[in-house]
SERO-4910 file (N, C-alpha, C, O; in steps of 0.05 Angstrom, whole numbers):
BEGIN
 pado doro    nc1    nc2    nc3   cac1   cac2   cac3    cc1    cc2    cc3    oc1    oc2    oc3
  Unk    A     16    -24      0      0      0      0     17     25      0      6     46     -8
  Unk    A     49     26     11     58     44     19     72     50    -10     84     71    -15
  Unk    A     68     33    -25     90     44    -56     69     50    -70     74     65    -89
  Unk    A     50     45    -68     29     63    -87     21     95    -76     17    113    -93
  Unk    A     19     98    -57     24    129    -43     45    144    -53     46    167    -61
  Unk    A     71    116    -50     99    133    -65     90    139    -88     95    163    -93
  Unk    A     77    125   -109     84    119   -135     60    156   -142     67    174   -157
  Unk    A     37    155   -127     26    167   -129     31    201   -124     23    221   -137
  Unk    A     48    200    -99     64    230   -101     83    236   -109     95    258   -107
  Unk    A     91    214   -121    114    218   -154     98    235   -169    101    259   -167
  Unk    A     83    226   -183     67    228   -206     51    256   -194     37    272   -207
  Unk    A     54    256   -183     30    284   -165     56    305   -173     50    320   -191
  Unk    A     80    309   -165    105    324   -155    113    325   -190    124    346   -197
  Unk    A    110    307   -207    117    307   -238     97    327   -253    105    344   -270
  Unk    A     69    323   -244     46    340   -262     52    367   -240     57    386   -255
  Unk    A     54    374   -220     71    396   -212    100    413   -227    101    436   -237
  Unk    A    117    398   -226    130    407   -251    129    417   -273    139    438   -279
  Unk    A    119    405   -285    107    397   -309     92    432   -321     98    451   -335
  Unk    A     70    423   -305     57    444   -309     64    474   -299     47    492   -299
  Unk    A     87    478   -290     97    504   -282    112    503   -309    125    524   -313
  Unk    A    115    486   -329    129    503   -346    107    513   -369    109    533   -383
  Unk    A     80    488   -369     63    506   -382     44    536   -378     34    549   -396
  Unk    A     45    541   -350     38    567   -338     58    592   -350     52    615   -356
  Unk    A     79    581   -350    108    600   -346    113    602   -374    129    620   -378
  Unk    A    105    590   -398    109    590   -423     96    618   -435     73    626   -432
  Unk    A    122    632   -452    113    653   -465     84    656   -490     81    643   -511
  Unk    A     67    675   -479     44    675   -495     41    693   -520     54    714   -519
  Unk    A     27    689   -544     30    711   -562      4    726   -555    -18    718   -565
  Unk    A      5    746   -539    -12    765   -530      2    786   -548     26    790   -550
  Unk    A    -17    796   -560     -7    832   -582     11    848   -559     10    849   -535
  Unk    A     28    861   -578     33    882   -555     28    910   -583     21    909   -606
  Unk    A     37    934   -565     21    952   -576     43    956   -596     65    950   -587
  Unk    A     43    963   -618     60    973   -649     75    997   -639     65   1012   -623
  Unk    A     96   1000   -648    114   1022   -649    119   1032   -660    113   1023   -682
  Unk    A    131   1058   -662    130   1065   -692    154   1081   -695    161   1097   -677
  Unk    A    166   1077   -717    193   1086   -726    190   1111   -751    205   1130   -755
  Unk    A    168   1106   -764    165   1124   -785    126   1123   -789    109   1108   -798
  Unk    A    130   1153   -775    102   1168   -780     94   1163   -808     82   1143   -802
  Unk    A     92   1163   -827     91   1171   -863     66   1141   -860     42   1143   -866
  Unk    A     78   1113   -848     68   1097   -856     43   1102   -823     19   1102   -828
  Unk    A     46   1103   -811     20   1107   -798     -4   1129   -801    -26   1128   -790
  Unk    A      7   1152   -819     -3   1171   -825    -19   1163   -858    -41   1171   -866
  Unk    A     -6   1153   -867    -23   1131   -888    -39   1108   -886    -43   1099   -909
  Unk    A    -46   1098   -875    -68   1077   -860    -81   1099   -848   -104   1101   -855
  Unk    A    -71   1117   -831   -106   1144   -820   -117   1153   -847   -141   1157   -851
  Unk    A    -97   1156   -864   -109   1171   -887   -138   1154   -901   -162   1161   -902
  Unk    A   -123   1128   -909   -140   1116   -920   -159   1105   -904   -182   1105   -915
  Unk    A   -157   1094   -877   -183   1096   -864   -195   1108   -852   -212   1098   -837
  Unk    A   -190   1134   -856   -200   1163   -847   -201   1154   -814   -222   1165   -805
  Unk    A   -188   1140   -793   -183   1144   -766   -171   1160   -763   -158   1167   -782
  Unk    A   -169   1177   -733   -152   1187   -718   -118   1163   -707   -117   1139   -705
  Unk    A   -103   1179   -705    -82   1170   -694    -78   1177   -670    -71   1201   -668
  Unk    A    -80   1156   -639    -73   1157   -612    -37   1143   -618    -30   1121   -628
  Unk    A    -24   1163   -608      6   1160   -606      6   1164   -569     -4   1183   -558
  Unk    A     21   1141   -555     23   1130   -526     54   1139   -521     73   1123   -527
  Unk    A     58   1158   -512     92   1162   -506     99   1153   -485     88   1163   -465
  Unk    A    116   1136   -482    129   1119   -453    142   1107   -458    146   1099   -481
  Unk    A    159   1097   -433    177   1086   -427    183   1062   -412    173   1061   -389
  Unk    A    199   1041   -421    191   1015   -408    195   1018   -378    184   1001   -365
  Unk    A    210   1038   -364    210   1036   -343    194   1045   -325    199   1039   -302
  Unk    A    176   1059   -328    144   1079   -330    132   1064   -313    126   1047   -329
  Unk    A    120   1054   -289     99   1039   -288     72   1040   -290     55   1023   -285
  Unk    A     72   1066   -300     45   1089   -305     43   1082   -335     20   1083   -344
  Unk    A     63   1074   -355     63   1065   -384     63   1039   -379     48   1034   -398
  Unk    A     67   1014   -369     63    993   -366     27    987   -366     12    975   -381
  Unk    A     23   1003   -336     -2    996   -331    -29   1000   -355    -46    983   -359
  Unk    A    -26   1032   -372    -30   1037   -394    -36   1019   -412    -59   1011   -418
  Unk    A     -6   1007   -425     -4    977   -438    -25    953   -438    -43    946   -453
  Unk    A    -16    944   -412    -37    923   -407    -55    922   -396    -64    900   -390
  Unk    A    -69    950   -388    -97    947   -369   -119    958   -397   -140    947   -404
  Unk    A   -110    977   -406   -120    994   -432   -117    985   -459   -129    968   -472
  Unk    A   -103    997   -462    -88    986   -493    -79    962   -508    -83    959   -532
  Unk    A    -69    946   -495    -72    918   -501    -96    913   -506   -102    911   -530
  Unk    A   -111    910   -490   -143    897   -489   -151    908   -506   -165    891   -518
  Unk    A   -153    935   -522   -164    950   -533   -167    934   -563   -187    925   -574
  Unk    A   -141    934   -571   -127    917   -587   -136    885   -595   -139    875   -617
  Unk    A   -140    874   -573   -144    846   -563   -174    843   -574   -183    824   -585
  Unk    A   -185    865   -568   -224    868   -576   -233    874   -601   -255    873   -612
  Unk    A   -217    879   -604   -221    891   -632   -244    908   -644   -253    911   -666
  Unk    A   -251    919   -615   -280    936   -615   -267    970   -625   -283    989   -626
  Unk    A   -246    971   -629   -232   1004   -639   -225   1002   -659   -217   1022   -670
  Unk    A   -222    977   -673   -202    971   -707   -222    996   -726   -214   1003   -749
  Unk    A   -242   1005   -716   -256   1018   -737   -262   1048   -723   -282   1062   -726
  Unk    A   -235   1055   -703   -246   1082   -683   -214   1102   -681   -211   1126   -682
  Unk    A   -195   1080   -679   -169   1091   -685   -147   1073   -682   -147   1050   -673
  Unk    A   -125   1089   -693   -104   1072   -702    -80   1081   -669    -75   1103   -658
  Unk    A    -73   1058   -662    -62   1060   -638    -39   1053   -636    -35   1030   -644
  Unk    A    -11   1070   -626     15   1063   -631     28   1080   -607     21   1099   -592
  Unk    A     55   1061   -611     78   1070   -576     98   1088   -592    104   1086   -616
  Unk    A    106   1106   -577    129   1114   -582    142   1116   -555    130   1125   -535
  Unk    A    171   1106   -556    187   1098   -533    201   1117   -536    212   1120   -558
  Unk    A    203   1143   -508    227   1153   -510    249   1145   -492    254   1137   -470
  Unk    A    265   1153   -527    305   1141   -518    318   1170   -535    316   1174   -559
  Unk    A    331   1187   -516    359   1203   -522    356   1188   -547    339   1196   -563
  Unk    A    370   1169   -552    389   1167   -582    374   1154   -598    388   1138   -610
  Unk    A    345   1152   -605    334   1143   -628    324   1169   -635    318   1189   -622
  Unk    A    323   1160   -667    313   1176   -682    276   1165   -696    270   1141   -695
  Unk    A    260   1183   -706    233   1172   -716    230   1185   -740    225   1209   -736
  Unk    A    230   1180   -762    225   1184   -787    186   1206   -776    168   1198   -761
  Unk    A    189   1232   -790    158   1245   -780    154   1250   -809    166   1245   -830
  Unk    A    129   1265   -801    110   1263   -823    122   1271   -848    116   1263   -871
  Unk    A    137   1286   -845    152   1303   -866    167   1290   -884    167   1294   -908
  Unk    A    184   1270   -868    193   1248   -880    228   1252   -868    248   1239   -873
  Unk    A    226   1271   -854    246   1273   -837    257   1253   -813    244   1244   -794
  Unk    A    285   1250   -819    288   1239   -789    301   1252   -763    322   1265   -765
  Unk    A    289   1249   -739    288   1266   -718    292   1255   -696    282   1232   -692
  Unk    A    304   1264   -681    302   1252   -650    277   1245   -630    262   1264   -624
  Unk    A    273   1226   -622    245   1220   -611    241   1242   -587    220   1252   -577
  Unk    A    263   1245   -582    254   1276   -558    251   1303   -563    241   1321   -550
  Unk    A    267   1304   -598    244   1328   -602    223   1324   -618    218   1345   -630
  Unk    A    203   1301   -625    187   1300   -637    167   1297   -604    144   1306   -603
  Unk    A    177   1287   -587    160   1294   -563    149   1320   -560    126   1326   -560
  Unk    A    171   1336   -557    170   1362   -548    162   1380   -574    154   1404   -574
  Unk    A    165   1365   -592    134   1382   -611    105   1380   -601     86   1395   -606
  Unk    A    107   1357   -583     76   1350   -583     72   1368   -554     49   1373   -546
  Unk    A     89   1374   -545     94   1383   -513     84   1363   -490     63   1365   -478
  Unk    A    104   1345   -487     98   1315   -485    128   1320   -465    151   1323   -473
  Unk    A    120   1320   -437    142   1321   -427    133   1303   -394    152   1306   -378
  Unk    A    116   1290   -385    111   1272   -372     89   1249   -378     66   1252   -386
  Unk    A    103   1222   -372     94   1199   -383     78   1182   -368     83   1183   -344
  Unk    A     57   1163   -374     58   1162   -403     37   1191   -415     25   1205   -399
  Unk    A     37   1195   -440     29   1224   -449     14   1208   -480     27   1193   -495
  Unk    A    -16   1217   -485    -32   1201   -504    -40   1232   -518    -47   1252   -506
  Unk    A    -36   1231   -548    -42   1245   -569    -54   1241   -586    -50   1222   -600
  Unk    A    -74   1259   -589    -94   1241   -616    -89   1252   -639    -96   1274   -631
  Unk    A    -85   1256   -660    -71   1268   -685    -88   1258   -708    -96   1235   -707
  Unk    A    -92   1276   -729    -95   1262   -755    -73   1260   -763    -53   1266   -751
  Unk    A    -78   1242   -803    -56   1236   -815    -32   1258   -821    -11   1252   -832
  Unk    A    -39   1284   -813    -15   1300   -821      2   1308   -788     21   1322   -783
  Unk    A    -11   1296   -774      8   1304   -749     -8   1331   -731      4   1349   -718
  Unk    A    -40   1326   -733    -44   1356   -718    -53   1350   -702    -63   1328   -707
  Unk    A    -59   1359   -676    -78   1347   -658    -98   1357   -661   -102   1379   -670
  Unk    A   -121   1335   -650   -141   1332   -655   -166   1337   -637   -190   1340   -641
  Unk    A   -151   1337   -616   -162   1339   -580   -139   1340   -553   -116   1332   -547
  Unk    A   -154   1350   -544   -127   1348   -514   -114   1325   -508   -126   1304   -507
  Unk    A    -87   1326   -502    -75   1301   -484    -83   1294   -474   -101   1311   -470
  Unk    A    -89   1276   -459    -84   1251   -439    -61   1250   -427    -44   1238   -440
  Unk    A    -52   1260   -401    -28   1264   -390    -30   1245   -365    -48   1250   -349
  Unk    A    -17   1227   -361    -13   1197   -348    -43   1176   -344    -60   1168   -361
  Unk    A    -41   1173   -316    -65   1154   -315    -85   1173   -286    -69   1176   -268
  Unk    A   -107   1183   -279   -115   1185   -266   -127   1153   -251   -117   1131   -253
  Unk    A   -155   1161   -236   -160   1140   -228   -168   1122   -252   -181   1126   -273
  Unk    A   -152   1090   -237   -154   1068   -256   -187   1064   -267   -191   1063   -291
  Unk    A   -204   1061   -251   -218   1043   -251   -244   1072   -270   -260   1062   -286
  Unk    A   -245   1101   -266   -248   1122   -287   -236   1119   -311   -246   1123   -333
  Unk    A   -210   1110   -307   -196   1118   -344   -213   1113   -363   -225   1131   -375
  Unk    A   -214   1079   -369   -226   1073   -397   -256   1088   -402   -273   1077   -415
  Unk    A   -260   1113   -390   -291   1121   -396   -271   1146   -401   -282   1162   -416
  Unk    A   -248   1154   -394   -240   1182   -406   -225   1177   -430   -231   1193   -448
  Unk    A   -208   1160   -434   -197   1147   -456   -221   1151   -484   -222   1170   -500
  Unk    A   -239   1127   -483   -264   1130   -496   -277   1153   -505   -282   1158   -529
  Unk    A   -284   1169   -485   -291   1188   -490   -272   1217   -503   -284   1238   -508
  Unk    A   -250   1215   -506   -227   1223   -520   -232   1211   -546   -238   1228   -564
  Unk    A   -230   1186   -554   -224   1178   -572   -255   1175   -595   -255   1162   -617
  Unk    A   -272   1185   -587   -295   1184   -597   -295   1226   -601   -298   1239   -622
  Unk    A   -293   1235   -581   -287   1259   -594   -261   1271   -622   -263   1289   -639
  Unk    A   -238   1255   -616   -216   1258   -639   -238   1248   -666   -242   1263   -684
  Unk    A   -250   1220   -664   -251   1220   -681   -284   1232   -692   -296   1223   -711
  Unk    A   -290   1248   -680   -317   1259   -682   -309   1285   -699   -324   1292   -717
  Unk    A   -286   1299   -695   -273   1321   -705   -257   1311   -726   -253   1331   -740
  Unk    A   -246   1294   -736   -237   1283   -759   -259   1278   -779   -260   1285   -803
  Unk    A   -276   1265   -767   -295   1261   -796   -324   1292   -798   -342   1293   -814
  Unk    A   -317   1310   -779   -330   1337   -784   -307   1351   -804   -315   1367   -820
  Unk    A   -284   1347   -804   -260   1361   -827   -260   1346   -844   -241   1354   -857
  Unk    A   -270   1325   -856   -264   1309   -879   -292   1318   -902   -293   1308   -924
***
């Protein structure tokens, strides 16, 4: 009786194992698009006449993390905005550069500080030529308010995009 107990919290201590590597296994969850050159995100707004939400942050941010995956991911994941706006990160780093609308390439900290984008994370709604469209979004207020201010942002950008078209 006593080796089947053994035999049995073998096999108990194995599907324990086991299964910590299928928990722990990397998932393909979207993450949000980045963007290196405005021209090509400003052509997809064009042609689907959306607004452009540009997310400025930093991986070390936990105010841009939370953003990421409480908001934006999901947003993404639902696919209830594919027809409301086009949604993209820009990471600021000192030494990259971002191709902008012009077709210029620029430092991502002064294409920030065009937007006057100087605490993160910082949300812009823009049409295809780079203008804004509605007020920032300057970090996260209360969590569990955001996605009704977010929304309601992004339903006004694009309420004013398709009154100019």
């Amino acid at each position: 009786m006593k080796k089947h107990h053994f035999i049995a919290f073998i096999l108990f201590c194995l599907g324990i194992y086991y299964s910590s590597f299928i928990l722990s296994a990397p998932t393909s969850r979207p993450q949000l698009p980045q963007v290196s050159d405005l021209r090509v995100v400003a052509q997809q707004a064009k042609v689907q006449k959306l607004p452009i939400l540009l997310m400025f942050g930093t991986d070390e941010c936990p105010f841009c993390q939370l953003l990421r995956e409480d908001f934006l991911i999901p947003m993404i994941i639902s696919g209830d905005y594919t027809d409301k706006i086009i949604l993209r990160e820009i990471h600021i780093s000192a030494r990259e550069n971002i191709i902008d609308f012009s077709g210029h390439s620029i430092p991502v900290s002064r294409f920030a500080q065009h937007h006057h984008v100087s605490l993160f994370p910082t949300m812009v709604f823009i049409d295809s030529s780079g203008q804004a469209l509605v007020k920032p979004i300057v970090g996260i207020t209360t969590p569990s308010l955001f996605g009704g201010t977010l929304d309601e942002q992004i339903d006004r950008a694009l309420e004013k995009l398709r009154q100019a078209l």
